[in-house]
Structure formats: structure tokens, C-alpha cells
C-alpha angles and dihedrals in degrees: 000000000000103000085222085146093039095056093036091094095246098180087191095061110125125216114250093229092181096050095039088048095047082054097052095048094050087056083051099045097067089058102046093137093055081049099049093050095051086051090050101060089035089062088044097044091049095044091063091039081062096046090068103070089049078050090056092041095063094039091067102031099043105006108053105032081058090054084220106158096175082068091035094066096032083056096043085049094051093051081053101051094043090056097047081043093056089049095051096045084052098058093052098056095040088056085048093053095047087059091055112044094051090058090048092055095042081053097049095053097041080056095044087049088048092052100044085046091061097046122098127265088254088072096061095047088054101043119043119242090233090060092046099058081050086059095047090041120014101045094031086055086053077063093063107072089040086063102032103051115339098072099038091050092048089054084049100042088051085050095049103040085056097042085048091045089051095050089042090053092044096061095043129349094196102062091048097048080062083074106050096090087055085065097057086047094052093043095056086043087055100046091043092058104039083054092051106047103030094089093039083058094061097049090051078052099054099041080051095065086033094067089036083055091046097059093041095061094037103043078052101063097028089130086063099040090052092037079064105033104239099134088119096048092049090046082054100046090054088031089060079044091056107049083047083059101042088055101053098045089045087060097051092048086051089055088047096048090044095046084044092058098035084057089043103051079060083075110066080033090067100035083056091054089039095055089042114055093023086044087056091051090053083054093055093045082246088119141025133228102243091064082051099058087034084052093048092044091043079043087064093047094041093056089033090074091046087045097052087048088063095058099041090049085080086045089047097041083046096049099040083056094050085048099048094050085050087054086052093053086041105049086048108115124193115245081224123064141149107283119250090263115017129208102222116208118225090177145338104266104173109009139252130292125192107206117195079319098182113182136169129171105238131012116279094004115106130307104249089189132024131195099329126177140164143138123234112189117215108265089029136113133228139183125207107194132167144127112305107273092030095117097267096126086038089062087061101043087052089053094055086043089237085141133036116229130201121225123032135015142269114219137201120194086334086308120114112240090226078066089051126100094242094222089049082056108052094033088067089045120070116196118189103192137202087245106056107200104198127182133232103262130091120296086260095057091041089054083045099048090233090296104144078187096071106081124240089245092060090067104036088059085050090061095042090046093054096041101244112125099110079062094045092048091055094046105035125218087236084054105132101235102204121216111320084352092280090161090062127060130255092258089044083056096055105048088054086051102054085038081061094049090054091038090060104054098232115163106225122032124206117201106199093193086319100164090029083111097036122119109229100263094049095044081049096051088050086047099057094038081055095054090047093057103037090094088064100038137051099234128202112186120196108195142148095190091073094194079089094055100041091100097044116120096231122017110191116190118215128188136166075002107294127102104240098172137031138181149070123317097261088039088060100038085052096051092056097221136149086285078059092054093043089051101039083047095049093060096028113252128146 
């Protein structure tokens, strides 16, 4: 699930040509009319480009013996059309092409984003978010030539290199057998060098994304990076993956050069065998000039085929290795889906019960939590406090099912939440975390979440409800919020976060540290807005600073993943437990 071993660097890794190519195909599949078309003009186009050198053919052997100047020029004007006719032919299906392979990759990503969207948690803290857009952007846009002009030549240059070795043989037999020990050689050339680069392309592949990841986590935290001076020491870091990079590119390129001259020097080869056996028949009178020529212009189309195969092999090996690391994201399934028949939630009715849930992340590794249980009644409040690390957050991520557990069960309403549509789960759950992610858009959309289908009132009512207006009136809801609201502060952020939860009418909130940023008038005025709505929501506050919890109806302290107290604030304090010790530290009493 995690690609640890896709993204390790293993320079030994090997394409899956069957699957990538399944994959291809299917993309294919759906457009079989664009790609008719474009095969269409590409036979017709390539069916006038081998009707010159029979031109020239009879130009020197009929044409121009006879001195007759009337077929001379017919023929001259003929070897003119049909070459203004193949360029134009070509045009068409290359436009064609282009149409079609830019809606195959839009389609592609827009498949790719549907599918990562749909993956665990789990999955992005295991991948960067750098290395996934290269794999959105970088290794979808290898596809594009594939499609636009790689597959559809191959098809043309097969077609070509048999309908030039018919004529050939059909004029005389002798003279083309001289090139059939040239097509063994080419073959083990080819597989040799497939074998040989196939794994060298992944690797360029994966250093690719790597570097992509590199300067999206760093360009990300350049305030920190320049805040410590350590500009020097990042430029060194992507400088060292470049040059990794650099040097196994540069080896790939080596195999395809090489490959590429090994194939080339076959040419003149040829021609030389060519203009010596078929010379000698001209000699003999066995043979006449004109299928000599012919021979020697048929010779150029027949290796140019092979020529241009030569060139599109790196395209192919590129583009099969994009492809294959786009099959890996793609047969990745998450180890939560929708059940076969879901229960979809129109409310909480009743409320949620957590019964010995035991959970931990990975097999063998710690129980985050152990054991835990507790009941929380539609329209009530409760706090889960406890040291940093003690399982608090983990609570949360359990109720909106981002992560699977182990041992008990979560109810809503006396329904499992595995039994549960999981839309139809989180939409009734708000969660207003300590990291506010906000997206660029104005305030409004952001409150919004980007739904044109939520009415401006709604959230002005929202605002009024919660007090806020005096916030609101010094950010306005027409304020322009920059990429993940880089232009507001960590308590701004958070305020616009918990408006949003309200905004958007969900029945129990969870505040994951949701005040933990806030200055004292504003905690107070999100206080007070809480306490106004609680009547309305079922509320579950994670704090540390436990000021915020003080008016709940139920705190429960966690800690190494077990609940070790219960109870309301003056029952804790009263008990003199370890709640007691967290509170008296916080303000400072003995």
C-alpha cells in the first residue's frame, strides 16, 4: 500500500510491459474512431510516399530513353503532387493525433486524481507530496508523445518496411534476399538494448519525482530554511540529486546513442551491397538502371522505419516506465471502502459509543490505543485531554474511519460505523483541526468549501450566531486567501476553520486543538459562540490548554492509550488525579 519499495531507488527494478500496456490500450480503447481516422490518412499518406521511386523508376527507364517530354513532365508533375499530397495527409492525422492525445492525458490525470483521492491517510504519509504531482504531471506528460505520434508511426513504419520489401521482391527477388541478414542483426540489437535500458529508465523516473519531491518540501518551508541559514546546505542537497540524476540519464542516453549508431552504420552497409550485386546486373544487362535507382530510393524508406525505431525505443522505454509507475498508483486499493450495502446516515439520533476499542498503526508495533470505551449522547459535550503522543488525535481519526483498529467496535446511533456510507459519515462530523489547511479562493468560498450551492445567508448567519462579526469585518468575506492562507495567521486560520464547520450544519464537531493558536479575546469570543450552540451539536473538544474544557459535560484523560480518569471538571479536580496535576501545572499552582 505504501510504495516503500517503488519510491527506494532500486536501480534494478524491471517495467511491467503486460500490465503498462493493458493499461495503454484500455486508454486507447475508449477513442477507437480518433484513432481510426489517424490510421486512415497514415495508409493513404504512405501509399503515395511509395509511388515516387516507381515514379522515378519510370522516368529513367521509359521516359527519358523515348525523349518524350509530354511523359516526362506528366511524370515530374506527378512526383510533385504526390509529395504535396503526403504532407498534407500528414498534417491531417498529426492534428488528429494531437487531439487525441491531449484528451487522453486530461483523462488520465483526472483518473489518477480520482483514484489518490480515494486512498487512506496512510498512503500520503507514506508518499510526498512532491513525488505524487510527478506522478500527475511529470510521468502522465511521457505518455504524450506515445499517443501522439510514437504508436501510430510504429504501426506505419511496420506497414511501410513490408509494402517496400514486397515491391522490392517483386521486381527482383535476388537483389532483396541480399538484405535479410541485416534483420537478425537489428533484432538482437533491439533486444539487447531494451534489456539493457528498461530498468535505467525507471530510475531516471523515480529521481525525477524525487527532485520534484525535494523542491516541494523545501520551497515549502523556505522561511524556515532561510530563518536558519541553510540555503547553501538545501542547494547542495538538489544539487547531489541532480548529478544522480545526471549520471543515470546520462547512462540510458549512452545505451540509446549507441543502439542508434550500431542500427545506422547498417545503412551504407546495404547501399554498398546494393550498388554492388545489383551494379553488376546492370552490367549484364540482367538489370536496368531505373530498379536500381528504384532499389537504392525503396533502400532509404525501408531503413527509415527501422531508423526512426531506433529513435522512438527511448520514447517507448520512457513512456512504458511512466506508465508502469502510473499502473502501481493505480492497482493500489484502500484498506477502507464503502461496505457492500451501506447504512446512510441522514442524522445522529442518539449519539456515539466507543466500546474496548484497541487500535495500532502497523502489526507488532505499539497499542495506541488500548481498551477504550465511552458513551457520548446527541446535544452533549465532551473533552478528551491528555500528554502530547497519549492517543487523543487518534480518537478522532477512528470516528471519521481514516484509519482501520483492531479489537471493539464504534457505534452511531447503535449502527457500526464499518456499516456506515462513509459520505454520509463525515458529512455529518465536522473536525476543525490544529493545521488549517485553507484554499486559495476568497474567505467566503473557503467557508463554503468551495460549494457555489451553499447560499451567502447561511453563512452570514453562521458569522452573526458565533459572534464574530468584529473578526469578519477586519478580514472580509471578499478577502483573497493565497495558497494554504499564507497571507493570515495560525489563530486567523482557525477561526475560518471552525466558522466553516458551523457554515456547513454538521451535527457533531470535533475540535482537534482548535483554539490551541488563538489570542484571549478571540478564544473567548469561540468560547462563547460554543456554549451558545451546544444545545444544537454534539460537541468533542481535544486540548491541552484545559481553560477550553473546563464547561464540557464529560473530560476523559487518556494517556499511553488508555482512559485512567473520567468525569466532570470539579469531579477531577476533586479526585486529585493526574487531571488535578495537569490543571494545577498549567496556571501555575502547587
Amino acid at each position: 500500500m505504501h510504495e516503500e519499495a517503488a519510491e527506494s531507488g532500486d536501480t534494478k527494478e524491471k517495467i511491467n510491459y503486460k500490465a503498462t500496456f493493458r493499461l495503454l490500450l484500455g486508454l486507447m480503447k475508449t477513442r477507437k474512431l480518433e484513432f481510426t481516422t489517424a490510421f486512415l490518412f497514415l495508409i493513404i499518406s504512405t501509399l503515395i510516399n511509395l509511388a515516387n521511386p516507381i515514379v522515378a523508376k519510370y522516368i529513367i527507364d521509359n521516359a527519358i530513353p523515348a525523349k518524350d517530354l509530354q511523359h516526362l513532365y506528366l511524370a515530374v508533375g506527378l512526383y510533385f503532387v504526390n509529395s504535396a499530397l503526403f504532407l498534407l495527409f500528414n498534417y491531417f492525422m498529426s492534428m488528429r493525433l494531437i487531439r487525441t492525445g491531449q484528451s487522453i492525458i486530461v483523462e488520465l490525470k483526472q483518473r489518477m486524481l480520482r483514484h489518490m483521492l480515494s486512498l487512506d491517510l496512510d498512503f500520503y504519509s507514506a508518499n510526498q507530496v512532491g513525488r505524487l504531482n510527478a506522478r500527475v504531471q511529470s510521468d502522465t506528460g511521457a505518455l504524450y508523445e506515445l499517443f501522439t505520434e510514437t504508436a501510430v508511426t510504429i504501426f506505419k513504419d511496420i506497414f511501410t518496411f513490408l509494402a517496400v520489401f514486397a515491391i522490392m521482391a517483386s521486381y527482383n527477388l535476388k537483389l532483396t534476399l541480399i538484405l535479410m541478414p541485416v534483420f537478425p542483426v537489428i533484432f538482437a540489437f533491439t533486444w539487447l538494448f531494451v534489456r539493457k535500458s528498461s530498468p535505467v529508465f525507471v530510475a531516471v523516473r523515480k529521481m525525477t519525482a524525487e527532485i520534484s519531491a525535494f523542491l516541494t518540501e523545501h520551497l515549502n518551508g523556505i522561511g524556515v530554511i532561510q530563518a536558519f541559514s541553510r540555503e547553501a546546505s538545501v542547494a547542495a542537497k538538489l544539487d547531489a540529486l541532480n548529478e544522480k540524476k545526471f549520471t543515470t540519464e546520462f547512462k540510458g542516453e549512452l545505451y540509446a546513442v549507441v543502439f542508434f549508431l550500431s542500427v545506422l552504420f547498417l545503412h551504407p552497409a546495404s547501399t554498398a551491397a546494393i550498388f554492388g550485386v545489383g551494379g553488376t546486373l546492370v552490367l549484364n544487362g540482367a538489370l536496368t538502371v531505373g530498379v536500381l535507382v528504384m532499389f537504392i530510393l525503396y533502400l532509404g524508406q525501408l531503413f527509415e522505419p527501422i531508423f526512426r525505431f531506433s529513435e522512438h525505443i527511448s520514447i517507448i522505454q520512457r513512456s512504458f516506465s511512466a506508465g508502469h509507475r502510473i499502473f502501481k498508483i493505480l492497482e493500489l486499493r484502500p484498506s477502507i471502502t464503502e461496505p457492500a450495502k451501506p447504512h446512510y446516515m441522514t442524522a445522529v439520533r442518539e449519539g456515539i459509543e466507543f466500546r474496548n476499542v484497541s487500535m495500532r498503526y502497523a502489526p507488532g508495533s505499539d497499542w495506541v490505543l488500548k481498551d477504550v470505551s465511552f458513551r457520548l449522547p446527541k446535544g452533549s459535550s465532551m473533552a478528551i485531554v491528555g500528554e502530547t503522543g497519549g492517543g487523543k488525535t487518534t480518537v478522532a481519526n477512528l470516528l471519521f474511519r481514516f484509519y482501520s483498529f483492531e479489537k471493539g467496535r464504534i457505534l452511531i446511533d447503535g449502527t457500526d460505523i464499518s456499516a456506515l456510507s462513509l459520505k454520509s459519515l463525515r458529512s455529518a462530523i465536522g473536525l476543525v483541526q490544529q493545521d488549517i489547511y485553507l484554499f486559495p479562493g476568497t474567505i467566503m468560498e473557503n467557508l463554503k468549501m468551495m460549494d457555489t450551492a451553499i447560499p451567502d445567508a447561511k453563512v452570514h448567519e453562521a458569522v452573526r450566531l458565533m459572534g464574530l462579526e468584529p473578526f469578519f469585518k477586519k478580514h472580509p468575506l471578499s478577502k483573497a486567501v493565497v495558497e494554504k492562507g499564507a497571507n493570515l495567521s495560525i489563530g486567523e486560520k482557525q477561526v475560518i476553520a471552525l466558522a466553516r464547520a458551523m457554515v456547513l450544519d454538521q451535527e457533531v464537531l470535533v475540535l482537534d486543538e482548535a483554539t490551541s493558536h488563538m489570542d484571549p479575546y478571540t478564544e473567548r469570543l469561540i468560547t462563547g459562540a460554543i456554549k451558545h450552540l451546544l444545545k444544537h451539536r454534539t460537541l468533542i473538544i481535544i486540548a491541552h490548554r484545559l481553560s477550553t474544557v473546563k464547561s464540557v459535560d464529560r473530560i476523559l484523560l487518556i494517556s499511553g492509550g488508555e482512559i485512567k480518569e473520567a468525569g466532570t471538571h470539579p469531579e477531577l479536580m476533586a479526585k486529585g488525579g493526574i487531571y488535578s496535576k495537569f490543571y494545577k501545572l498549567q496556571f501555575g499552582e502547587n
